[in-house]
C-alpha positions, 0 to 999 in steps of 0.5 A, spaced: 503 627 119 507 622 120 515 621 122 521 621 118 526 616 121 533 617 122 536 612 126 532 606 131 535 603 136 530 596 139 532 593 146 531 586 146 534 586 140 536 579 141 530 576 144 523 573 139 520 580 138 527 583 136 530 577 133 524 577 127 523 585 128 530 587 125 529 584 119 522 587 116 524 593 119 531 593 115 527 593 109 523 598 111 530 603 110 531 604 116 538 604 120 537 599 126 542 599 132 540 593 137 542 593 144 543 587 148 547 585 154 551 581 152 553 583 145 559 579 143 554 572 142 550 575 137 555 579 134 557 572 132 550 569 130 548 576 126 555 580 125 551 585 119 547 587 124 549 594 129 550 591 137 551 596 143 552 593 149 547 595 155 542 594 159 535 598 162 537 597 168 544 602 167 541 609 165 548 610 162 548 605 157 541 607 155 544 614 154 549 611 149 545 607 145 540 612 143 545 617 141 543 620 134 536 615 135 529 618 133 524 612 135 525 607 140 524 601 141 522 597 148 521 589 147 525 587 154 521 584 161 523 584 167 519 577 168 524 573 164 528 573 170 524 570 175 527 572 180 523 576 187 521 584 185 522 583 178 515 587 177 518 593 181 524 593 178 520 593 171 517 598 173 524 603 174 527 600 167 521 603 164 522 610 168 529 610 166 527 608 159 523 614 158 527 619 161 533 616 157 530 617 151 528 624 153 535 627 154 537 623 148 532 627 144 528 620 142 522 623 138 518 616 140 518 610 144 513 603 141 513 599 146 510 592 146 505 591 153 500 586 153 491 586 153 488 587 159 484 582 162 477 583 164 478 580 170 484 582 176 490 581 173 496 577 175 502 580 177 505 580 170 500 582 166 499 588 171 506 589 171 505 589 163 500 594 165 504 599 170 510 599 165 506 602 158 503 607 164 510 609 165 512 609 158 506 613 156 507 618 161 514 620 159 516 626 156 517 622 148 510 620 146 509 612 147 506 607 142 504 602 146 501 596 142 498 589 147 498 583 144 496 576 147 499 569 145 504 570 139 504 565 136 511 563 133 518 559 135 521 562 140 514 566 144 514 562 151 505 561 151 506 559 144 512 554 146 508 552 152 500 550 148 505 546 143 508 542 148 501 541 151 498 538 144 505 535 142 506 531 148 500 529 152 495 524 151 490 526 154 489 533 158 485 534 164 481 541 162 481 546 168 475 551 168 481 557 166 481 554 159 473 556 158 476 563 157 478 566 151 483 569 148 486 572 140 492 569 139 496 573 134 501 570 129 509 573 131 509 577 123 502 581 124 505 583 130 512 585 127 508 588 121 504 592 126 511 595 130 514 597 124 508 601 122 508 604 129 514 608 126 511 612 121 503 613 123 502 620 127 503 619 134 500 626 137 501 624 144 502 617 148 497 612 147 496 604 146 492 599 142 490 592 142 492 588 137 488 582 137 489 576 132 483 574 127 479 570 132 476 569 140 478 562 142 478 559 148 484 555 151 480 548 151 479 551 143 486 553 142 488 545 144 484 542 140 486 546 134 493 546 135 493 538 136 489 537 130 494 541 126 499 535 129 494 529 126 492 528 135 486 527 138 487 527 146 483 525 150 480 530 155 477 531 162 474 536 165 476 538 172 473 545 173 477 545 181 484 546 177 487 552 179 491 556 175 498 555 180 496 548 180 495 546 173 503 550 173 506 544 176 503 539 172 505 543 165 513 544 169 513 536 167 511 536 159 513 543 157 520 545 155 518 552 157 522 555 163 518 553 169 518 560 173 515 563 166 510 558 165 507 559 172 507 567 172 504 566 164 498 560 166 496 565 172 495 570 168 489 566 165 483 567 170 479 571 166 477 572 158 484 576 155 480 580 148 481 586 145 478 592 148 480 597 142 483 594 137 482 600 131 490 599 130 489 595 124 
């Protein structure tokens, strides 16, 4: 059966999952608490909504914030930092996570992770990866939900495609944009969060969830450059790596460059559902 909700609390409650997450989960009737590690600045830009200090790196702040809780939660990433060992560090958050929720008597955990590529993956997809692993072999059963692009004002890859189109006359096509990939839109992903509260959830387990079509990047481009009137000349130069091709995108993208470089390595082999029964 499914689950009757008490309380939720959502880490990352300030950032572009979180920000959109609130809202649809309020109207489903649920009480929200979010948790951030500087709750003063989003107090004032949402004062209705519930903010607790804290941080996946403090175990005892995470202790706090899921008093009274029955789901939990887990949209933050260690790579946003950029910094040496982020992935390791990751790794530790999510145990902490999943022992906090434990001891606190959370009765599950959603976790928003990403597809696995058919190829090796980059660092930050494998640390996506490692850390629903880690969710998922805790003592509070874990739903972990993997989506691609997520396309909306705020996600870091859809940032970077709309720049790309937006501002480049033309484009120098590596071969990494021949694979392909299934961009989401950021409400079908909150849609599937908010389910993700009240299906029945026996035990761990993760699904993919893929938006309607596989297109390449070359596609993608193409597509998001036509919505804007554009049509850029482009040129393909298959030798192009990935690192490479992260310099080049530093100089038209708004997008953190440290960001951008892990997201854009993580492009070498097709990124399409593998078990997208979710919806």
């Amino acid at each position: 059966r499914g689950l009757t909700v008490g309380r939720i609390v959502v880490t990352g409650g300030a950032g572009f999952i979180g920000q959109h997450l609130h809202p649809a989960l309020v109207k489903a009737g649920h009480r929200v608490r979010c948790l951030t590690r500087s709750p003063e600045p989003s107090r004032a830009r949402w004062p209705d909504r519930d903010w607790v200090g804290g941080d996946v790196g403090d175990p005892g702040s995470l202790a706090r914030a899921m008093e009274g809780c029955s789901t939990a939660y887990y949209l933050v990433h260690g790579m946003a930092a950029a910094k040496p060992g982020w992935a390791g560090e990751e790794l530790r958050w999510a145990g902490d996570f999943a022992e906090a929720a434990g001891q606190a008597g959370v009765r599950r955990v959603i976790y928003l992770g990403g597809v696995a590529p058919r190829g090796e993956p980059s660092e930050h997809l494998r640390s996506r990866l490692q850390t629903g692993e880690v969710l998922r072999g805790g003592r509070v059963p874990c739903l972990e939900l993997r989506a691609g692009m997520i396309i909306g004002t705020g996600s870091a890859s859809w940032t970077i495609v709309r720049d790309l189109a937006a501002r480049l006359p033309g484009m120098v096509l590596p071969a990494w944009l021949s694979h392909r990939s299934e961009p989401v839109a950021v409400d079908d992903v909150v849609a599937a969060l908010v389910a993700g509260a009240r299906i029945a959830l026996p035990g761990g387990t993760w699904w993919d969830l893929p938006g309607p079509e596989a297109l390449s990047g070359k596609e993608i481009l193409l597509r998001v450059a036509a919505v804007m009137g554009r049509r850029p000349v482009l040129l393909d130069v298959p030798l192009v790596t990935p690192r490479l091709s992260s310099h080049w995108i530093r100089l038209v993208t708004r997008a953190d460059f440290g960001l951008a470089r892990e997201l854009v390595e993580g492009l070498t082999s097709d990124l399409v559902a593998s078990r997208p029964g979710y919806w």
